[in-house]
Structure formats: structure tokens, C-alpha cells
FIMI-527017 format. One record per residue: residue number from 1; x, y, z of N, C-alpha, C in turn. Coordinates in steps of 0.05 Angstrom, whole numbers, plus 5000, padded with zeros to 4 digits. Example, Ala and Ser with C-alpha at 12.3 -4.5 7.8 and 13.67 -1.06 7.14 Angstrom:
BEGIN
k/n.east/n.north/n.up/ca.east/ca.north/ca.up/c.east/c.north/c.up
1/5264/4886/5156/5246/4910/5156/5264/4934/5156
2/5257/4955/5142/5273/4979/5143/5258/5001/5157
END
This chain:
BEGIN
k/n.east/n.north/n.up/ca.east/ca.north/ca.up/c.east/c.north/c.up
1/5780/8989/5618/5759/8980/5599/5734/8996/5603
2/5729/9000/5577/5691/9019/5585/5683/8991/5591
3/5645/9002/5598/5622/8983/5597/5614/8969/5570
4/5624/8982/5543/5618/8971/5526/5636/8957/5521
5/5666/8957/5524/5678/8934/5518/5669/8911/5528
6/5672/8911/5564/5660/8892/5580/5635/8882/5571
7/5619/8889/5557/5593/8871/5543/5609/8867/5527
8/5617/8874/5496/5626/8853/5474/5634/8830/5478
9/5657/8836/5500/5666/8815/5511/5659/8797/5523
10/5638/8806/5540/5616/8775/5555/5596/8766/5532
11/5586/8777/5512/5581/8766/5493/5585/8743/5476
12/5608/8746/5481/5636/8724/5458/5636/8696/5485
13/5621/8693/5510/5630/8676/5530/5604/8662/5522
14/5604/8627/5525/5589/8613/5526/5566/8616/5537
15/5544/8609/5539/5514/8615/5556/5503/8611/5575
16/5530/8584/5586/5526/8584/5625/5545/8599/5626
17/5573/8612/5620/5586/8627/5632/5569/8649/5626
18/5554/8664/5613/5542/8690/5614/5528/8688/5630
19/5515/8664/5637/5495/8663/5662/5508/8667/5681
20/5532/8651/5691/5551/8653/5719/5557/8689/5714
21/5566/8696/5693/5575/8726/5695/5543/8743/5712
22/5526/8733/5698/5498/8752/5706/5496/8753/5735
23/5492/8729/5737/5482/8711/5773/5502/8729/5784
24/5538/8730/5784/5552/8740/5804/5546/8772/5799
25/5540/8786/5778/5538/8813/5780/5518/8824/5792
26/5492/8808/5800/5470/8807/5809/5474/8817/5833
27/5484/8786/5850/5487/8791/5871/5519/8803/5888
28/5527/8811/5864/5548/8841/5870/5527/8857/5878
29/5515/8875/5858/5494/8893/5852/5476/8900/5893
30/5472/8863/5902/5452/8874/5927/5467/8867/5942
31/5490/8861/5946/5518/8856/5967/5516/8881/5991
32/5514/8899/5977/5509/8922/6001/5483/8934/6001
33/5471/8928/6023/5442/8935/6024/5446/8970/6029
34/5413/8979/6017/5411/9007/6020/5400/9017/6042
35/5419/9029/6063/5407/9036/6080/5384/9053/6092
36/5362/9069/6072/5349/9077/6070/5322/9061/6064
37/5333/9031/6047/5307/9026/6041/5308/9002/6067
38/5333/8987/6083/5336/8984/6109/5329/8995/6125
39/5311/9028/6137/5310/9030/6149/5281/9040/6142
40/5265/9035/6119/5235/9046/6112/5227/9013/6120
41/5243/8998/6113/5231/8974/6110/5225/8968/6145
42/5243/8965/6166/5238/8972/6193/5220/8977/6206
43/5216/9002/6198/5194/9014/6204/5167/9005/6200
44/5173/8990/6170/5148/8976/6159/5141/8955/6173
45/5149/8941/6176/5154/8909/6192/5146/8922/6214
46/5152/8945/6230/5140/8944/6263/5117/8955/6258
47/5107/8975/6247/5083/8990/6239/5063/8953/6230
48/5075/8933/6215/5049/8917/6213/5049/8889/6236
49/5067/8887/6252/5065/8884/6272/5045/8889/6300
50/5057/8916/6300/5034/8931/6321/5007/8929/6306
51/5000/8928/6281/4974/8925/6277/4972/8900/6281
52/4979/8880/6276/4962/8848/6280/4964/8849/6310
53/4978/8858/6335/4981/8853/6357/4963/8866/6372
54/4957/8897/6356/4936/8902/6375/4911/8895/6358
55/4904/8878/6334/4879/8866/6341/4870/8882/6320
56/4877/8911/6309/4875/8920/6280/4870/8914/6255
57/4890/8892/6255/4893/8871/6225/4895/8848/6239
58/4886/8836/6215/4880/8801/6230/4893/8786/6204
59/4914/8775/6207/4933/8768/6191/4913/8735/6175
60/4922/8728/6147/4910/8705/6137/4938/8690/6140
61/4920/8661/6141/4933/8641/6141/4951/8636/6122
62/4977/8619/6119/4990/8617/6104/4985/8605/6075
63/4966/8576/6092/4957/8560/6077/4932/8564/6053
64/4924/8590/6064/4903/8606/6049/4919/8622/6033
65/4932/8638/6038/4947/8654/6022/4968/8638/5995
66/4969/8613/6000/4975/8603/5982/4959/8583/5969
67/4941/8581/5977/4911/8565/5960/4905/8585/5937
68/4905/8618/5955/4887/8635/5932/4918/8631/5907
69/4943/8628/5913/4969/8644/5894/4964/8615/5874
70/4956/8587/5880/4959/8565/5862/4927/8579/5840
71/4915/8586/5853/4882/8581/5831/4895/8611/5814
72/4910/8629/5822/4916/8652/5799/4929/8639/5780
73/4948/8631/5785/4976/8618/5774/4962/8589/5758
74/4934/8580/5776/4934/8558/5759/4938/8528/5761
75/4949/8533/5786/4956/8493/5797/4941/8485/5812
END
């Protein structure tokens, strides 16, 4: 089957099955992580690490960080 059959065809399927089709192709799609952006991301995470630990960055509270995300958003 092409890709275009495979759409007509999920087309013609009810609107929670297109959803169940979406949801599982989704997480087909990130089933195998990319090991490149696995190993930038690493790096990232220790690089901001060592900054809050040596005293560099001074990390905000959680409870702040989500006071400021309710007044953007609105709640």
C-alpha cells in the first residue's frame, strides 16, 4: 500500500479510531529515541547541573515557576 492509500483509508475509520490510529503512530514515531539528540541532551543536563552546584545559577523554585505559568495562561 502507498501512504496515500493508507490515509484514504484511515479517513473512512470513525473519530476515536482515527484518534487510537494517531495516538499509536505517535508513539511509534518516538519508540526509538535519537541518539544524537540523547546524547546533546546529556550533556545539557550536566552542563546545567554543574552550574547550579557550583553556585553559577541559582535555580527558581518550583512553586514560583508555576505561579508565574498560571498568571500567563490566566488561572
Amino acid at each position: 500500500m502507498t501512504v496515500e492509500q493508507i490515509v484514504a483509508e484511515a479517513r473512512q475509520l470513525p473519530r476515536e479510531q482515527k484518534g487510537e490510529l494517531f495516538d499509536w503512530l505517535l508513539a511509534e514515531s518516538f519508540a526509538q529515541p535519537d541518539p544524537e539528540i540523547d546524547a546533546a541532551w546529556r550533556v545539557e543536563t550536566r552542563r546545567r547541573i554543574e552550574e547550579i552546584q557550583s553556585g553559577k545559577v541559582q535555580g527558581i523554585p518550583g512553586e514560583q515557576v508555576m505561579g508565574e505559568l498560571r498568571k500567563i495562561v490566566g488561572l
